[in-house]
matplotlib code that plots the C-alpha trace (Angstrom):
import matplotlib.pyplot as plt

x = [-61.7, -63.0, -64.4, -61.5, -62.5, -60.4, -58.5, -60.5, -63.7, -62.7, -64.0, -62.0, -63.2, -64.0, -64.2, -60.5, -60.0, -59.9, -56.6, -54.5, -54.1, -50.9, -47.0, -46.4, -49.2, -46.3, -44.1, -43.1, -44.5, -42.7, -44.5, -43.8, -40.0, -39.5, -37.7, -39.6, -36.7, -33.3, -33.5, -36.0, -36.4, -37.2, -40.5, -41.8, -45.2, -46.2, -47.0, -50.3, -51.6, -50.9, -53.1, -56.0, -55.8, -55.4, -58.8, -60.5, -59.7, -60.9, -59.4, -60.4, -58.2, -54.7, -54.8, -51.1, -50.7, -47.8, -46.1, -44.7, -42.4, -41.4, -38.6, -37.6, -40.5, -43.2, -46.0, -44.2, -42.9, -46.2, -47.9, -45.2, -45.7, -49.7, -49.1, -50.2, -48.3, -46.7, -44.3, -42.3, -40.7, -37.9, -35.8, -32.9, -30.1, -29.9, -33.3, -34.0, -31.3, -32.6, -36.0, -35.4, -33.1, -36.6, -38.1, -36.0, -36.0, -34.5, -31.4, -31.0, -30.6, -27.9, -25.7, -26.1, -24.8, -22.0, -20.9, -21.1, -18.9, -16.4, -16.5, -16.5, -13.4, -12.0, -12.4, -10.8, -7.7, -7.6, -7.8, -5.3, -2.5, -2.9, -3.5, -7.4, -9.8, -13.7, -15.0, -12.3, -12.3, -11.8, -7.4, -7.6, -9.5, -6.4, -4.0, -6.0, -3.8, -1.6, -4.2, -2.1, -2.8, -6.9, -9.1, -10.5, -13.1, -11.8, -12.0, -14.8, -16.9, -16.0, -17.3, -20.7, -21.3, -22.6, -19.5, -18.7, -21.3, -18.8, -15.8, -11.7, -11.6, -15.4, -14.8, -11.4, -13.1, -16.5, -14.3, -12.3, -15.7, -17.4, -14.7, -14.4, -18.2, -17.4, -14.3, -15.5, -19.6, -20.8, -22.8, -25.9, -25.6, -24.2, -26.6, -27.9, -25.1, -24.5, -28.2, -27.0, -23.9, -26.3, -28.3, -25.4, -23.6, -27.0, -28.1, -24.9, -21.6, -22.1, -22.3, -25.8, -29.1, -32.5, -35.7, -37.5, -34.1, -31.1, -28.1, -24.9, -24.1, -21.2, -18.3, -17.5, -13.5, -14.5, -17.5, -18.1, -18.7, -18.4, -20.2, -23.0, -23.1, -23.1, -26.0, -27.8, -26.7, -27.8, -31.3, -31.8, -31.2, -33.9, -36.6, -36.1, -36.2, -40.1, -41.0, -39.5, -42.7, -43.6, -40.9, -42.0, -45.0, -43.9, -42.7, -40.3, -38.9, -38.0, -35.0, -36.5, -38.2, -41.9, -43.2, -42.2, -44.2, -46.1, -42.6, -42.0, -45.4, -48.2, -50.7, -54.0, -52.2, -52.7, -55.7, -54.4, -51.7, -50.4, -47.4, -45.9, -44.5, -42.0, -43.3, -43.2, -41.1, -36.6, -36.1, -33.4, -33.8, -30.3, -29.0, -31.0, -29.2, -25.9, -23.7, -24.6, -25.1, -21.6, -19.9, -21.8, -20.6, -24.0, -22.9, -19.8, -19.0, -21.2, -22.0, -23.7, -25.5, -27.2, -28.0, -29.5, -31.7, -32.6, -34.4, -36.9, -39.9, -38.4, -39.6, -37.2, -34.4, -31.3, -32.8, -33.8, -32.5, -32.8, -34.0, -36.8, -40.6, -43.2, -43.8, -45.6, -47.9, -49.5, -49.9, -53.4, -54.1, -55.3, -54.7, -51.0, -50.4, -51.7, -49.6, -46.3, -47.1, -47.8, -44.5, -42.8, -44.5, -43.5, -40.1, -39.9, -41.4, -38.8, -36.3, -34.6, -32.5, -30.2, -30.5, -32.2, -34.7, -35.3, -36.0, -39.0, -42.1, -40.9, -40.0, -43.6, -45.0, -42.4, -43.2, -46.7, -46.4, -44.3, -47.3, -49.3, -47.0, -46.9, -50.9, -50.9, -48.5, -50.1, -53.6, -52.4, -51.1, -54.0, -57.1, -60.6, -61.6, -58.1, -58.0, -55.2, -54.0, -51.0, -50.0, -49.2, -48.7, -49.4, -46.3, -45.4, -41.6, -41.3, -41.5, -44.4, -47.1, -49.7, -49.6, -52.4, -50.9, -53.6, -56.3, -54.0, -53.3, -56.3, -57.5, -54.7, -55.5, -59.9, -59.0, -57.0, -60.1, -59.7, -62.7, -61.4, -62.9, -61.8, -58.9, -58.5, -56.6, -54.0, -52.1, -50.8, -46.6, -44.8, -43.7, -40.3, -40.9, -44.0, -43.8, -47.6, -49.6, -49.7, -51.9, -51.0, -53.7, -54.0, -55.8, -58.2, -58.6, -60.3, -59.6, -62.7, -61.0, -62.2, -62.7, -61.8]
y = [-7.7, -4.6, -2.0, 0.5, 3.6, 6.9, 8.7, 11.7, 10.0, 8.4, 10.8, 11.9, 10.9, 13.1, 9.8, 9.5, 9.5, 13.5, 14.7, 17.5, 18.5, 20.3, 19.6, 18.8, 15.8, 13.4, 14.5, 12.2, 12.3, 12.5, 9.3, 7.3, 8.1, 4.4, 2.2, 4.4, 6.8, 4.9, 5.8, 7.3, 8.7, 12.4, 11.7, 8.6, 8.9, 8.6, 6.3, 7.5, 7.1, 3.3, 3.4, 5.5, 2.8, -0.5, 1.2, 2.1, -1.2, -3.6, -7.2, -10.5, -11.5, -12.6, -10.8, -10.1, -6.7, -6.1, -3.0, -3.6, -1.2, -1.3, 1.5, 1.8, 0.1, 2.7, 0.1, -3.1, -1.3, -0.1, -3.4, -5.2, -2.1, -2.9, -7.0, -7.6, -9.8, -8.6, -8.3, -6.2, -5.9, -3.9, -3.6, -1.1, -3.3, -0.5, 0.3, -3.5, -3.9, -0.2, -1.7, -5.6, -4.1, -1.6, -5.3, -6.6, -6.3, -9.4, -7.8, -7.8, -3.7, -3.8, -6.2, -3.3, -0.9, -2.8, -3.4, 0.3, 1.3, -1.5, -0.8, 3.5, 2.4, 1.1, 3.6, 6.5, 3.8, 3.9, 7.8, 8.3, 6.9, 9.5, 12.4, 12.5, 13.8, 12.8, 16.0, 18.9, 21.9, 25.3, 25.3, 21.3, 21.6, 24.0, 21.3, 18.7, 15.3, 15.0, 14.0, 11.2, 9.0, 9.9, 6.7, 7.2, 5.7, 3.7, 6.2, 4.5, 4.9, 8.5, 9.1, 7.3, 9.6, 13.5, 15.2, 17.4, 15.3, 14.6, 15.8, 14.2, 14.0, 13.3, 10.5, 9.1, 9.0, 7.4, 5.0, 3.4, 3.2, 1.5, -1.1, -1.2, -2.1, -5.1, -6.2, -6.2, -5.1, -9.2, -10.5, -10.1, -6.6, -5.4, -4.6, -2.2, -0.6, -0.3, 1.4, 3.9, 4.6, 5.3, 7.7, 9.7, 9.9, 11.9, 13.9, 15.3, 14.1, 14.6, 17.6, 16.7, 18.9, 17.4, 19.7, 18.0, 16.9, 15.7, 18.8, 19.3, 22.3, 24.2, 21.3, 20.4, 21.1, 18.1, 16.7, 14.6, 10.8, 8.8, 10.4, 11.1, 7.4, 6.2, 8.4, 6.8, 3.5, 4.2, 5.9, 2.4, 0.6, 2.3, 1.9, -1.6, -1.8, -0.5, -2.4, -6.3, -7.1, -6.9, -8.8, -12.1, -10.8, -12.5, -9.5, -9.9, -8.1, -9.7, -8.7, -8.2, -6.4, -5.9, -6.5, -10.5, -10.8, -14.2, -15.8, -14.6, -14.6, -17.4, -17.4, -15.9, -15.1, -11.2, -9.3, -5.7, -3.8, -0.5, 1.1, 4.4, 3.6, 5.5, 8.3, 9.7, 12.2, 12.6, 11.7, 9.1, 7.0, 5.6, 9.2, 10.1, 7.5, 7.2, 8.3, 5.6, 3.2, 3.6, 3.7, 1.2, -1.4, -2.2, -1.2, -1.9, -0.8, 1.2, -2.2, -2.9, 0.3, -0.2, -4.0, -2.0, -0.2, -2.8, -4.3, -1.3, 0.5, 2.7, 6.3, 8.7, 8.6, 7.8, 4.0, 3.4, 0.7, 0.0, -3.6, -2.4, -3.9, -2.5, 0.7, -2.2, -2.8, 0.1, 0.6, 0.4, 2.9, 6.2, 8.5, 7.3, 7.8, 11.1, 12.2, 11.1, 12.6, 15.7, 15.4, 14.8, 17.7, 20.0, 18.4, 19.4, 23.0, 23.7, 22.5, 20.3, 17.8, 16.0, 12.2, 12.1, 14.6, 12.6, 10.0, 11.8, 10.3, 6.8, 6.2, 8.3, 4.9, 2.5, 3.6, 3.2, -0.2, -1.3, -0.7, -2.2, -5.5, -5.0, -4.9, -8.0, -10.1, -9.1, -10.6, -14.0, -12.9, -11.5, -12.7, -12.2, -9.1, -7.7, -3.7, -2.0, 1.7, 3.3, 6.8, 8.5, 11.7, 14.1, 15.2, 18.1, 17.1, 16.1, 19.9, 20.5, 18.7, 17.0, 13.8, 12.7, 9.8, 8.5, 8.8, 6.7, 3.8, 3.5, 3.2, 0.4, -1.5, -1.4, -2.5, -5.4, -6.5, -4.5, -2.2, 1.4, 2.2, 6.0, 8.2, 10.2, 13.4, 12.7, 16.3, 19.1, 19.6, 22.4, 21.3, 22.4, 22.6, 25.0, 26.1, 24.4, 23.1, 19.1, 16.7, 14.0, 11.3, 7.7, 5.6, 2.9, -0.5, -3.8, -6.8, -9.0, -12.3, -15.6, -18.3, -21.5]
z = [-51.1, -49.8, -51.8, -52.9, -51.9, -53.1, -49.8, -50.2, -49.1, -46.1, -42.9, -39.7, -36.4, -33.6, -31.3, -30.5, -26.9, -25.8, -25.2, -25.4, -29.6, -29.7, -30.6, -27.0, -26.6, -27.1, -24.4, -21.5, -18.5, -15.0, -14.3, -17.4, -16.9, -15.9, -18.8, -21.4, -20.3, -20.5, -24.5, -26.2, -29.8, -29.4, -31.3, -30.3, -29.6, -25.7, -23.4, -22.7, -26.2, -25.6, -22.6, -24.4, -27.5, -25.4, -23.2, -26.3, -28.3, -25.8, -26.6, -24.0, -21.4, -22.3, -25.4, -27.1, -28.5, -31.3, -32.5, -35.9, -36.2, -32.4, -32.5, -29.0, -27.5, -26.4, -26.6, -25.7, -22.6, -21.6, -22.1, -19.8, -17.3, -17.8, -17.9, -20.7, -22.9, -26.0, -29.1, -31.8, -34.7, -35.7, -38.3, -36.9, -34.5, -32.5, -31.8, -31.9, -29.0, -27.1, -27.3, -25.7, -23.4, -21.9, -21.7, -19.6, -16.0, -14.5, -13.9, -10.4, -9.5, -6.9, -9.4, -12.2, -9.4, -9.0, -12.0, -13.2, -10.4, -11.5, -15.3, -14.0, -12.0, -15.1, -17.4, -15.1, -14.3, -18.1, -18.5, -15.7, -17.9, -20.4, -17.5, -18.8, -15.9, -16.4, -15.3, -16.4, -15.5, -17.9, -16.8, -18.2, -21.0, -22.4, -22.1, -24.1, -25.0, -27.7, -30.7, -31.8, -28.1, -28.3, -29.8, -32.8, -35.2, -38.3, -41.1, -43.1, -39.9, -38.8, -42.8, -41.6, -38.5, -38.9, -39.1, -36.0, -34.0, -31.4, -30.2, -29.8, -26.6, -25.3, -28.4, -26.8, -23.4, -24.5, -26.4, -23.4, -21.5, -23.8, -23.9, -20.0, -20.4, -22.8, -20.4, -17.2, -17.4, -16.7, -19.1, -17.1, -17.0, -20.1, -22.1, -19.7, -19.5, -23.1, -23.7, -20.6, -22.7, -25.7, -23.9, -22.9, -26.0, -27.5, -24.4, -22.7, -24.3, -28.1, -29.7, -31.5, -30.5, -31.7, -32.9, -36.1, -37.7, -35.9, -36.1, -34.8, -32.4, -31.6, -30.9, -27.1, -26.4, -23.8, -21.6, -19.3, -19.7, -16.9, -14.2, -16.8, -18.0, -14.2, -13.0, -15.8, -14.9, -11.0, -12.5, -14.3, -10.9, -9.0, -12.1, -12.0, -8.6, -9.0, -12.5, -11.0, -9.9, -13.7, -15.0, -16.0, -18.1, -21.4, -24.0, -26.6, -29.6, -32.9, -34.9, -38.7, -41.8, -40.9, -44.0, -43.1, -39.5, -41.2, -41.0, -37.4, -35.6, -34.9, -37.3, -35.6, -32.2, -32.2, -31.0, -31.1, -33.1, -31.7, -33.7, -35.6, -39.3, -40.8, -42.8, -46.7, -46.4, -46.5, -43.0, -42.8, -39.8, -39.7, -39.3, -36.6, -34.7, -36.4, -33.7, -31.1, -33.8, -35.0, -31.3, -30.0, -32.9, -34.2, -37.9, -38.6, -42.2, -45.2, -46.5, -43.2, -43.3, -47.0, -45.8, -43.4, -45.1, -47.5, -45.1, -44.0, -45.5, -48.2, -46.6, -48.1, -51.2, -49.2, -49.0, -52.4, -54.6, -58.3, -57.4, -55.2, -55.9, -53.9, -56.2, -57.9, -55.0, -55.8, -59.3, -60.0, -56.8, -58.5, -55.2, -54.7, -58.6, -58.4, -56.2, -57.6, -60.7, -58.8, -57.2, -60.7, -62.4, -59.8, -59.8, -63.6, -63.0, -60.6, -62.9, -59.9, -61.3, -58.4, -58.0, -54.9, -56.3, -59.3, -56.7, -54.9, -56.7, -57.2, -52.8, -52.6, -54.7, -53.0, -49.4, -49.6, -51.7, -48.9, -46.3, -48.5, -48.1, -44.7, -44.4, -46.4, -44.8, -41.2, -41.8, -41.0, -37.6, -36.6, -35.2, -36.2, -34.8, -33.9, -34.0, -34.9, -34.4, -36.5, -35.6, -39.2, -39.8, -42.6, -45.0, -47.5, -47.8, -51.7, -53.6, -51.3, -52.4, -49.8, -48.8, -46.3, -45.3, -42.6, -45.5, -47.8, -45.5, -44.7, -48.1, -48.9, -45.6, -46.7, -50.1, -48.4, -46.3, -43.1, -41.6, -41.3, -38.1, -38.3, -38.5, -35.0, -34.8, -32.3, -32.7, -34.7, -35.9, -37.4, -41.3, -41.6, -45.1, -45.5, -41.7, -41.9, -39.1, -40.2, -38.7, -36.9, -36.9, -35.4, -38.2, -36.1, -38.1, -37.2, -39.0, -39.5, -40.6, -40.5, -38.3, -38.6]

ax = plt.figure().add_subplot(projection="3d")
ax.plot(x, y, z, "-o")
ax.set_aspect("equal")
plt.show()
């Protein structure tokens, strides 16, 4: 086992491929719009910091590249674009499905056409019987539909959606076109149409706006959804139409916990990991995505949602469970300790007593013991000589003290027998907590193995 240095000691790195260091260096570019665009968290990392890694770790020919924590498929994307083979793991259904539909781009482009113009022809048929117009105009919008004909959620999943996050009517009408996608979409084709759906619901039809958190403006009287959803739909036809050429390049996600990849992967079959964990802090990562989670029918009931959660890296209070482990992981790591008492302390200081507060130091130990797991159970995937590059970032979110996350997993991965190559500086965010600059940093590993 490696030696097990404290946090503090480990040194930044001023080698990281030179780039711009500012809150916008994750932004998509014009050119990267292909699949990376059909649905996209607002802060995944970019594109182009999967091209710097993959040049900067080389790997031999036919390497496979995995992102263990795929989200909605950044690096497996950009490997397929690239062809190079590769695979993920996610835990989330929906980000799972977002990020195997992005892989796949067999579907034939005019077929997709044609099948959004048949399920768009059955959605307006649909609205027509209740007088609903797709694109109203002010003199419409004042004579909404009686309330009592509009769709609705099932009560126990309106309660699981951000209140106010969409509107009655924009609701009723994404509602029947979802279902005109699962009637009459073609199997083939569905899922593409579904994601497009997904997309639309968070950019144009809901009434959610995105900056750090997820938030709900002012509510829509009524939107759009149809034409929206179909110039999606056509914008997915023409990308695929440039990325076929790249579609038999072997990529595929996996539905399931990452800190289980041994059961899912071959052993010694990876030669580079490139991937963004979940952070400390009390972002919820099934909220940010609630609404389309819940319309799309990939959660189905609040039971549904905690299985949900049981199965990711605990990373903030609203996933903790009283028969959680991993805080266990950790207990003889003096830095992590450290901080949770600090957290505690403060907590008593401040004299906050809520549940979730009480919570802050113990998910602080459970999130990184988790990693820790996940570090563990990867080293059989992997083989000897694989790099690996996780994009952390820094967080203050638990009463304001410090935690340098990038310094901290790469302390648990060196005392697990990985090389910490160095810890880059990839760019700077806003905390919304202290209104600090936080870094954001990509921690550069290599795993020296054995061979057989």
């Amino acid at each position: 086992m490696a030696h097990a240095f404290p946090a503090e000691e480990i040194a930044t790195s001023s080698a990281a491929p030179k780039r711009r260091i500012s809150a916008d260096a994750n932004k998509l570019g014009n050119d990267d719009r292909a699949a990376h665009d059909w649905y996209r968290f607002v802060l995944s990392y970019p594109p182009h910091l999967v091209r710097d890694y993959l040049k900067r770790l080389p790997a031999p020919a036919g390497q496979q590249v995995l992102d263990p924590f795929c989200g909605t498929g950044t690096t497996v994307v950009e490997c397929k674009k690239l062809g190079i083979s590769s695979v993920g793991v996610e835990a989330h259904p929906l980000s799972h499905f977002a990020s195997s539909t992005k892989i796949d781009w067999a579907v034939d482009p005019n077929e997709l056409e044609d099948s959004g113009r048949r399920v768009a022809a059955a959605a307006l048929r649909e609205l027509e019987k209740d007088r609903i117009v797709d694109d109203p105009s002010p003199a419409l919008i004042a004579e909404m539909p009686d309330r009592a004909k509009l769709r609705t959620l099932q009560p126990e999943l309106e309660n699981l959606i951000l209140r106010n996050s969409i509107s009655p009517l924009p609701l009723h009408k994404a509602l029947v076109l979802r279902d005109a996608i699962r009637l009459t979409g073609g199997d083939r084709c569905q899922s593409h149409l579904l994601l497009a759906l997904a997309k639309a619901l968070v950019s144009s039809i809901g009434n959610l706006h995105f900056g750090p958190e997820v938030g709900v403006g002012p509510a829509k009287a009524d939107a759009p959804v149809i034409s929206p959803w179909l110039r999606l739909v056509n914008q997915t036809a023409d990308d695929l139409r440039l990325l076929q050429p790249r579609a038999n390049v072997p990529s595929h996600v996996h539905h399931a916990d990452s800190r289980d990849i041994a059961k899912l992967i071959q052993p010694h079959s990876i030669d580079t990991v490139i991937t963004s964990p979940p952070y400390p802090n009390e972002k919820d990562y099934t909220r940010t995505t609630r609404l389309e989670t819940i319309l799309l029918g990939f959660i189905t009931s609040k039971k549904e949602l905690q299985a949900l959660k049981r199965t990711m890296v605990r990373s903030n209070t609203r996933g903790v469970y009283k028969e959680d482990t991993d805080h266990h992981s950790v207990a003889d790591h003096p830095e992590i300790q450290r901080i949770a008492a600090a957290i505690e302390a403060r907590r008593i200081e401040m004299g906050k007593t809520s549940g979730f507060e009480r919570l802050y130091a113990k998910v602080t130990k459970l999130y990184f013991g988790g990693m820790a797991r996940h570090f563990a159970d990867l080293r059989a995937v992997l083989r000897p000589g694989a790099q690996l590059a996780y994009v952390v970032g820094d967080q203050a979110s638990y009463l304001r003290i410090m935690i340098r996350t990038g310094q901290i997993l790469a302390s648990l991965a060196g005392q697990l027998g990985y090389e910490v190559v160095s810890i880059d500086l990839f760019r700077t965010r806003l905390a919304t907590a202290t209104r600090e600059q936080l870094r954001e940093e990509v921690v550069v590993l290599r795993w020296p193995g054995t061979r057989e």
